[in-house]
N, C-alpha and C positions, 0 to 999 in steps of 0.2 A: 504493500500500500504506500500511495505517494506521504511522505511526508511534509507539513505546511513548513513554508520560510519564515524567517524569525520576526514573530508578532512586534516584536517592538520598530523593526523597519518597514515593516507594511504601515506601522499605526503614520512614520515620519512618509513613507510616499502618498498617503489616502490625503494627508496634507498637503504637502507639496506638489502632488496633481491636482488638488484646486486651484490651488494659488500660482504655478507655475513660476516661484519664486523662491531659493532656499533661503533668501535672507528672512523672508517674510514666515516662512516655515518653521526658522529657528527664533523668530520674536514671540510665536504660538508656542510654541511650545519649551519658549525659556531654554534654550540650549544656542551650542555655537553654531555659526552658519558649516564650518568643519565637522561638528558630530553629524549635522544635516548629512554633506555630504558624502559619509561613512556608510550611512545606514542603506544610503540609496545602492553605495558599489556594493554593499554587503548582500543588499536583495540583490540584486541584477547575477552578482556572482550565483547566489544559491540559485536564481533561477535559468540563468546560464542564456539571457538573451538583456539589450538594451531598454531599460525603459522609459531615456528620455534623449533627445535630441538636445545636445548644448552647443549653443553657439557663442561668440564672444556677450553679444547681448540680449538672448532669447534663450528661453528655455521649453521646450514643444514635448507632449508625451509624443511616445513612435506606436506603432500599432498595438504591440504589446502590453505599454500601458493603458493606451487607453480601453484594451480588454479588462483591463483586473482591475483600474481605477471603480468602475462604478460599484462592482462587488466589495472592493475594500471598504471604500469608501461608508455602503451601507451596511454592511457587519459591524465598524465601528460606532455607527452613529446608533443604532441599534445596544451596543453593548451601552452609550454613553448612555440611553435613557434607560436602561435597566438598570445601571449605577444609581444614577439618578432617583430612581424609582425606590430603591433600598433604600437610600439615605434619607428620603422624603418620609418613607413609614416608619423612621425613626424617630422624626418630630413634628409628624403630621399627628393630630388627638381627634379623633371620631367619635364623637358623644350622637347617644339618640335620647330624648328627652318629650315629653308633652308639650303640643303647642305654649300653655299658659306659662308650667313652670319654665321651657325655654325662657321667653318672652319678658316676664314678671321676676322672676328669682334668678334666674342664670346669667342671661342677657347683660345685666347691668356690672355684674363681678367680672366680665370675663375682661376688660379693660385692667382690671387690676392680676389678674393670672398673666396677661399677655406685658404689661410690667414688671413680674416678679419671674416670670420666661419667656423671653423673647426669644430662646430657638425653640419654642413650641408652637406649632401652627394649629389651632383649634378648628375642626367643623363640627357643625351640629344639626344634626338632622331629628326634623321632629314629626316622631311617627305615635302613634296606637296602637300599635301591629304587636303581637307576642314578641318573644323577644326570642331571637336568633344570629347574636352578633356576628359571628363566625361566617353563618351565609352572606350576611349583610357589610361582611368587612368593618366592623366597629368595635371599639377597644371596648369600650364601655357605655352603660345605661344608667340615668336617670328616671327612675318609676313608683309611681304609688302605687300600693298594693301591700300582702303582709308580708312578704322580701320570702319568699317562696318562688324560685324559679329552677326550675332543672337544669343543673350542668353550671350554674353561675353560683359564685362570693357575693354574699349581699351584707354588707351594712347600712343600718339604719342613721341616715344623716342628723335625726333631731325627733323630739317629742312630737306627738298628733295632735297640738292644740287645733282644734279648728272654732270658726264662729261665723253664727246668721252674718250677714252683710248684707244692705240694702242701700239704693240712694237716697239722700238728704230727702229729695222731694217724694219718694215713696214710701219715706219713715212720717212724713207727716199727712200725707193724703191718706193714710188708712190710720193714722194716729201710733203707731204702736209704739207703746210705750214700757211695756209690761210680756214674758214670757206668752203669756194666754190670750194674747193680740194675735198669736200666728196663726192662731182658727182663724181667721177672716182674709189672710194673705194667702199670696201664690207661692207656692214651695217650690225652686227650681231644682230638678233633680238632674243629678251629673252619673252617666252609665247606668245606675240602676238606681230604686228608693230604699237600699238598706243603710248608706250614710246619715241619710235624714234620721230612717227609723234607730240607729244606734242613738245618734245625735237625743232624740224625743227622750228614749228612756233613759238615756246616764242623767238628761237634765231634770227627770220627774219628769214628764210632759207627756200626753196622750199619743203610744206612736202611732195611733188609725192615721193622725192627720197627714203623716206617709204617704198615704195613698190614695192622695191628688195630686200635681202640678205636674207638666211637662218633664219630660225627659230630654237629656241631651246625651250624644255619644263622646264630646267633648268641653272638656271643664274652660278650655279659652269661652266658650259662646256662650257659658254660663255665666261668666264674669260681666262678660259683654251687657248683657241682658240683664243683669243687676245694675249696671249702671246707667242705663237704659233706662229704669225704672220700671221693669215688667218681673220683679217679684224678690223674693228673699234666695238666697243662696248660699249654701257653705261654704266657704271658704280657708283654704290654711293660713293664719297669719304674717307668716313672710311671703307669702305668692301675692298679697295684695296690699302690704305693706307700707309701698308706696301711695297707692289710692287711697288708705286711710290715714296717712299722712298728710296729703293732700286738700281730704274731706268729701272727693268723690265720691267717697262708698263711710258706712258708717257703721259700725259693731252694734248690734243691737242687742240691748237690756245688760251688756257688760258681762255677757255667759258664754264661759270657754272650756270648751270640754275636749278631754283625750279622748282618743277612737279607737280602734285598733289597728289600724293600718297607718301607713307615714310612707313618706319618700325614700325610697333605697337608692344606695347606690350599690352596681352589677356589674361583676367584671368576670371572667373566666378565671379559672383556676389560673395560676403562676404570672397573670398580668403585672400583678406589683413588678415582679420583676424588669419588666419595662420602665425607664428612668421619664417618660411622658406618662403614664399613668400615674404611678407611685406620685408625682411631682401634682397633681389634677388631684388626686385623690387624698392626700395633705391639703391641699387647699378649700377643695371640699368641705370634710370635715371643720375647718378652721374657721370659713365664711358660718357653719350651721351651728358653733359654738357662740359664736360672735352675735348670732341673731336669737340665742336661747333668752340674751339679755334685758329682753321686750318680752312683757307676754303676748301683744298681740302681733310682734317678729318674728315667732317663734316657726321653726320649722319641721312640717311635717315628713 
């Protein structure tokens, strides 16, 4: 079997048959116009035919090269973005998160991660979808639920405070003032009516009223639509943190109940070991410390 000529002079002719110039070949690649030189008699030698025409002031490929120039040429370029491509899933961070917590809780920190790492390049994609990092090429998950997922490391980033939240003009057009005012309101229910109905009974409160108001399959258009002023919604205290700061949205009757469920964070087994996770996932943690400090900051 033929054996290939030596990669490192093909890498200096796939150059220098662009450029048709070894001065300009040896400023590319940081070397003397003389190693240039070398590399070309060194291929020509192994391959035992001419492959460049010199003249005193032109330099021309002869047939020869211009046979092997385009395949060199695109095996190397080829290999550069597969280099490329390694290095990048080194400090490329793929997060998948919920439109709202994206949006409301994530969004606004990640200014201060990409400060505190700048060779970390974050995306984030935000889906509802089960969770199958691996197919979906993503390091890691942001999800509510009870941090139960097959095949993933989950910890819980912070407590399940949650609370009614309604708009200013919807707390006063129905008046509520009092727990037992939300007979009379629209309950916005997010994926299913069992957060409502836990919500009812840790707070004493009747859970039949559960099962009424809309459903949504996403907790972003439940926010929406509380602020909207088309009904009450539960809410975690740091996803809306902001809008109660604000005066947006307003905690009603000052009642904050733990749930059972909260925000996980979901990573494959041996992720830490990656120095873009482990590095996201300190900070994580550290942002959900930070926010225990509030109760209505607090995160779920």
């Amino acid at each position: 079997m033929d054996t290939l000529p030596s990669l490192p002079a093909l890498r200096v002719f796939a150059v220098a048959g662009r450029t048709l110039s070894f001065t300009k070949t040896a400023e590319i690649l940081n070397v003397t116009q003389a190693a240039v030189s070398h590399q070309i008699r060194v291929l020509e030698d192994q391959l035992g035919v001419p492959l460049f025409q010199r003249t005193t002031r032109s330099l021309s490929l002869t047939a020869a090269g211009q046979q092997l120039l385009p395949a060199a040429a695109a095996a190397f370029a080829q290999i550069e973005r597969a280099v490329a491509g390694v290095r990048r899933a080194q400090t490329l961070l793929a997060i998948t998160t919920t439109a709202s917590f994206g949006a409301r809780w994530l969004a606004p920190r990640l200014p201060r991660f990409a400060e505190l790492h700048p060779e970390i390049e974050v995306s984030v994609r935000h889906t509802e979808t089960p969770l199958d990092l691996a197919a979906e090429g993503l390091d890691l998950a942001i999800r509510g639920g009870l941090g139960k997922w097959p095949g993933l490391t989950t910890e819980l980033l912070g407590s399940s405070v949650t609370v009614p939240v309604a708009s200013p003009d919807y707390i006063r057009r129905l008046a509520l003032t009092e727990s037992a005012d939300l007979a009379r309101a629209t309950l916005l229910h997010d994926g299913d009516r069992s957060d409502w109905r836990e919500w009812l009974i840790v707070a004493h409160l009747d859970p039949a009223l559960a099962q009424s108001g809309p459903v949504y399959d996403d907790d972003n258009v439940l926010i929406e639509l509380a602020l909207a002023g088309q009904g009450v919604g539960l809410a975690v205290g740091s996803v809306v943190e902001t809008l109660l700061k604000e005066g947006r949205l307003v905690a009603l009757f000052d009642r904050q109940v733990t749930l059972s469920y909260g925000y996980y964070l979901a990573y494959p087994p041996g992720a830490l070991a990656l120095p873009k996770v482990a590095a996201f996932r300190r900070f994580a943690l550290a942002q959900a410390r930070a926010s225990e400090g509030s109760p209505r900051a607090r995160l779920d």
